[in-house]
Backbone bond lengths (Angstrom), bond angles and torsions (degrees), N, CA, C in turn:
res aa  C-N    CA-C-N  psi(-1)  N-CA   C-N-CA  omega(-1)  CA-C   N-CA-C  phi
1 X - - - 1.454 - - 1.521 108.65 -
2 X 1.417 117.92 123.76 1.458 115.75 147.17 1.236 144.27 -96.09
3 X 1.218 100.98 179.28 1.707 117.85 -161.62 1.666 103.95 -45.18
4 X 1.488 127.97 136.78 1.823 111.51 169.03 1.462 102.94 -125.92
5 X 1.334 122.55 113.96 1.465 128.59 173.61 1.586 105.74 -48.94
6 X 1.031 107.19 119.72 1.399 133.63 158.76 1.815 124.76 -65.90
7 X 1.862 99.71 -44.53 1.604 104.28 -167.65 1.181 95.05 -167.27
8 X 1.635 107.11 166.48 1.345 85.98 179.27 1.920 112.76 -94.23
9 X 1.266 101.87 1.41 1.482 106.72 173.57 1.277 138.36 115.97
10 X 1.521 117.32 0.02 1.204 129.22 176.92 1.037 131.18 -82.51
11 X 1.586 103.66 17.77 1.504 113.91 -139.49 1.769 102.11 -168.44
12 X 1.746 121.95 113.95 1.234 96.77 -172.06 1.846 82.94 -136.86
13 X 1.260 119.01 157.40 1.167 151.42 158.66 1.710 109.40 -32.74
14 X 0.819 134.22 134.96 1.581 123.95 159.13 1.522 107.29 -160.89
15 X 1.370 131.55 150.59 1.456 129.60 168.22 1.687 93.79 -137.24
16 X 1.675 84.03 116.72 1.436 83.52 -177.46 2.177 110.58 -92.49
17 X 1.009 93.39 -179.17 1.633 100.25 179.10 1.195 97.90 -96.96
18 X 1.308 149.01 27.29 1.698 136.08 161.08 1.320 91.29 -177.73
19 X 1.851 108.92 152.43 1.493 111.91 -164.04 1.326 112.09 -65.22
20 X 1.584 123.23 154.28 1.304 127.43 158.94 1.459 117.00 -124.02
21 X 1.064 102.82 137.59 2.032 121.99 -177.87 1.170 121.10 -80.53
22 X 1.132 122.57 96.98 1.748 125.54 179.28 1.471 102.19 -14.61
23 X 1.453 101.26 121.86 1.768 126.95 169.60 1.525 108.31 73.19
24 X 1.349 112.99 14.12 1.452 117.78 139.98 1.914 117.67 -53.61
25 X 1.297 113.83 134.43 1.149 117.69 169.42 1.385 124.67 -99.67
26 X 1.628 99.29 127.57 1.971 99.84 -164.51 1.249 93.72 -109.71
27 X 1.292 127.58 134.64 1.102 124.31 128.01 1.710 143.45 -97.62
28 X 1.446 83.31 122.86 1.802 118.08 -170.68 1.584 111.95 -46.53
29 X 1.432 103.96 -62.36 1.196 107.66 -176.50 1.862 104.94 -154.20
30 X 1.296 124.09 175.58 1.539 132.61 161.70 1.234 117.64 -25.40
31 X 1.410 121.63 -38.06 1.988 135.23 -177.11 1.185 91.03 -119.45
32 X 1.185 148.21 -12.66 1.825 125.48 -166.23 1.689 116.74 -116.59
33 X 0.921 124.61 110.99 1.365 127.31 -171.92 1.908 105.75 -125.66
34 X 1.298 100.29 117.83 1.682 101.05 166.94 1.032 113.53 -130.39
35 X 1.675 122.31 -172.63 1.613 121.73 -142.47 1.994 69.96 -151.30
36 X 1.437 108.42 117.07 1.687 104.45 157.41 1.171 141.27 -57.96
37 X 1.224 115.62 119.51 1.703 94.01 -172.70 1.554 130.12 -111.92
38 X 1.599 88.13 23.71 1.591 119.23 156.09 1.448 120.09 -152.36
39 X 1.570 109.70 151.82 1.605 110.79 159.99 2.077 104.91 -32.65
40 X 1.275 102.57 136.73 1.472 102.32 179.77 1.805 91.19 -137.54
41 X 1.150 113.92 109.70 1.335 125.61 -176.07 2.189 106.72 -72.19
42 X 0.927 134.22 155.25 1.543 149.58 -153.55 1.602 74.89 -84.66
43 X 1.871 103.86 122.38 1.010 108.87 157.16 1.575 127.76 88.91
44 X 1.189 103.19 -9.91 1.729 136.71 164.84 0.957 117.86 -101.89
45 X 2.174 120.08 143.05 1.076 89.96 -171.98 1.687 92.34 -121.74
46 X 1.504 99.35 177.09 1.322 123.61 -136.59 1.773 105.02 -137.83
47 X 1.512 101.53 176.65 1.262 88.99 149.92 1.597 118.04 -162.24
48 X 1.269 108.57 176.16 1.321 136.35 -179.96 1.112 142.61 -80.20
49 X 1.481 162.40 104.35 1.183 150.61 174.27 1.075 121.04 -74.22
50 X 1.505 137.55 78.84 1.180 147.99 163.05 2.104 123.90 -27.76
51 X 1.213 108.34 -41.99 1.254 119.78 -146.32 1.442 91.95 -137.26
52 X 1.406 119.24 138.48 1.282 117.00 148.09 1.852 106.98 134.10
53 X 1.201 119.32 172.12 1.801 115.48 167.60 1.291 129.89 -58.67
54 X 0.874 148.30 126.50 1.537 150.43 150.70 1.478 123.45 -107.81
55 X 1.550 123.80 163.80 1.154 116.58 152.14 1.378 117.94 -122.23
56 X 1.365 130.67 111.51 1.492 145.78 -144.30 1.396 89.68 -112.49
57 X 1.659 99.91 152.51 1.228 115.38 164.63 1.928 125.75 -70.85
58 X 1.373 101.71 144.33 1.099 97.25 -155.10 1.741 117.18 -118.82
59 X 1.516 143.97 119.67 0.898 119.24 -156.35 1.697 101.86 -90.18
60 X 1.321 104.73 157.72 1.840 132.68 -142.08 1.666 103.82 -110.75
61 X 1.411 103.87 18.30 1.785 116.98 -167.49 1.325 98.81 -95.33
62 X 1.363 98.37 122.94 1.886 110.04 -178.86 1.703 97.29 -37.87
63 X 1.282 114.68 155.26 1.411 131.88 176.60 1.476 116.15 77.87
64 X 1.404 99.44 -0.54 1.578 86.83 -165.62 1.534 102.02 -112.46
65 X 1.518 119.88 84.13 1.381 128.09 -165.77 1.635 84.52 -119.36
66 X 1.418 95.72 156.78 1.666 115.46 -177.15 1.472 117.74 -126.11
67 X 1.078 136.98 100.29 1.054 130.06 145.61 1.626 141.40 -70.63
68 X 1.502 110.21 149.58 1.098 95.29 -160.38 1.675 125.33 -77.53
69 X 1.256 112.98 159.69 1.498 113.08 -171.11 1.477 113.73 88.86
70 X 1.544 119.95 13.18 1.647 120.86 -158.56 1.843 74.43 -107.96
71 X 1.349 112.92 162.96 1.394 131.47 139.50 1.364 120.50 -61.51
72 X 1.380 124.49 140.32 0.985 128.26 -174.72 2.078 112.86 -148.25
73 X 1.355 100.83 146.86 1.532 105.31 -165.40 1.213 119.49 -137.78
74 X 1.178 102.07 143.27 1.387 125.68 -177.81 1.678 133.42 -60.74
75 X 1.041 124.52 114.23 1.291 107.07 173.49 1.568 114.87 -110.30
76 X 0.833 115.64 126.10 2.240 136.36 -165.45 1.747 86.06 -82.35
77 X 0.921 134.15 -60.06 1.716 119.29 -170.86 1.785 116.23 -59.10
78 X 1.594 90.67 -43.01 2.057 108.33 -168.67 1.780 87.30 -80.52
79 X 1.401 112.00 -50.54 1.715 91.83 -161.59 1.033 109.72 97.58
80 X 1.755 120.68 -0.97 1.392 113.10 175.41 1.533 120.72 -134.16
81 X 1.162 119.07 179.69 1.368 129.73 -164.60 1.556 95.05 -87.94
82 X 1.564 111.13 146.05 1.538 120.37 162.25 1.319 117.01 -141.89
83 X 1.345 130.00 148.86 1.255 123.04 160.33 0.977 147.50 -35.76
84 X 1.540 108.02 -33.40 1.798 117.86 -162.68 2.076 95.60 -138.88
85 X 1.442 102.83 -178.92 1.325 104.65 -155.85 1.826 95.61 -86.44
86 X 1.158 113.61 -0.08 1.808 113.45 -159.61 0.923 122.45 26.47
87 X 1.385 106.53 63.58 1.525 111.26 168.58 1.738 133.24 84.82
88 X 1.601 79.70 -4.57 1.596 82.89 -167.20 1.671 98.65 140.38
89 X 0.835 107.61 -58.28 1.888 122.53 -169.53 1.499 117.61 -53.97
90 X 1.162 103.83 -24.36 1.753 100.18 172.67 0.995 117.28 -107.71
91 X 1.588 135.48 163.64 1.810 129.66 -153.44 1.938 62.94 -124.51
92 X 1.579 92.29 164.07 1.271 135.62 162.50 1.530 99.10 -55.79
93 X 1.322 145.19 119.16 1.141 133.36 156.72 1.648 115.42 -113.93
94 X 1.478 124.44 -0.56 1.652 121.89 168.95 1.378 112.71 140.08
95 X 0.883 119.68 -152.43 1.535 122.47 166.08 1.793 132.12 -122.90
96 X 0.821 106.52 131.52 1.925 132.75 -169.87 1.491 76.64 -46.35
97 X 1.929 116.68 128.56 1.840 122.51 162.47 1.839 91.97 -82.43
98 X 1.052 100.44 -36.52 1.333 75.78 -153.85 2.412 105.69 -135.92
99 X 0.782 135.57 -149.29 1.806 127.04 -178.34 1.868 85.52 -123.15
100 X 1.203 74.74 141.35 1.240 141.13 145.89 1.738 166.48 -49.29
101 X 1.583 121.70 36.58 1.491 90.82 -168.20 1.817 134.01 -74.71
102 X 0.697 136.24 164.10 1.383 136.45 -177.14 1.641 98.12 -35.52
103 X 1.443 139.42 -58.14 0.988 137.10 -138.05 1.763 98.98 -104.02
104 X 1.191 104.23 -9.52 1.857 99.57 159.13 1.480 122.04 -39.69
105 X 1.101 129.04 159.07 1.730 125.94 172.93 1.597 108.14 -95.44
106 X 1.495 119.68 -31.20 0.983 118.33 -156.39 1.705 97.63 -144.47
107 X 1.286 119.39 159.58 1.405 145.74 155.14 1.492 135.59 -148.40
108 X 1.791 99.78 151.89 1.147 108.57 -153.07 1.851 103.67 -91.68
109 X 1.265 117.66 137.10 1.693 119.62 -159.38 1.293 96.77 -142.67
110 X 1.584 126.90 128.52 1.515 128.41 149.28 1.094 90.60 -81.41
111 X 1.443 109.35 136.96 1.788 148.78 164.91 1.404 91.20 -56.17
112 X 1.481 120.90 140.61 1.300 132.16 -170.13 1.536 93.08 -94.47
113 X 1.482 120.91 121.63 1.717 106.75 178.23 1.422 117.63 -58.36
């Protein structure tokens, strides 16, 4: 038996265990990070935007300026974007569209497919 496309992928299924608010960011798993792209009520399922541009919140800590084309990561506790992996603590979330200084609120990231 082979493989049968389902979707084309920009887009994945999830039911989370407590509500999430359109353009809340879930993370799925260690590699999987999506952005909602509706209210998804506890226990319903919903979905995800896997793929594509955003502009994410961004943390405002001296050094942490972005240029574009850099990798850039997530942190699930802060809620915000960082440059580097901290140690372990931030997931891969894509790449910086465009720079950055440290004291921006926000940056612009294609979702890593």
């Amino acid at each position: 038996m082979g493989a049968w496309l389902i979707h084309d992928g920009d887009r994945i299924d999830y039911t989370p265990p407590g509500d999430v608010a359109a353009g809340d960011v879930v993370v799925v798993g260690p590699d999987l990070i999506g952005v909602a792209v509706h209210d998804i009520k506890a226990g319903q399922m919903g979905s995800l935007r896997v793929v594509g541009v955003f502009d994410f919140p961004k943390a405002t800590a001296p050094g942490n300026t972005v240029t574009a084309g850099i990798n850039v990561y997530w942190n699930p506790a802060q809620e915000k974007v960082w440059n580097n992996h901290g140690g372990g603590t931030n997931q891969l979330l894509g790449r910086a569209v465009d720079a950055r200084t440290f004291s921006d609120p926000t940056v612009r990231v294609r979702m890593k497919p």
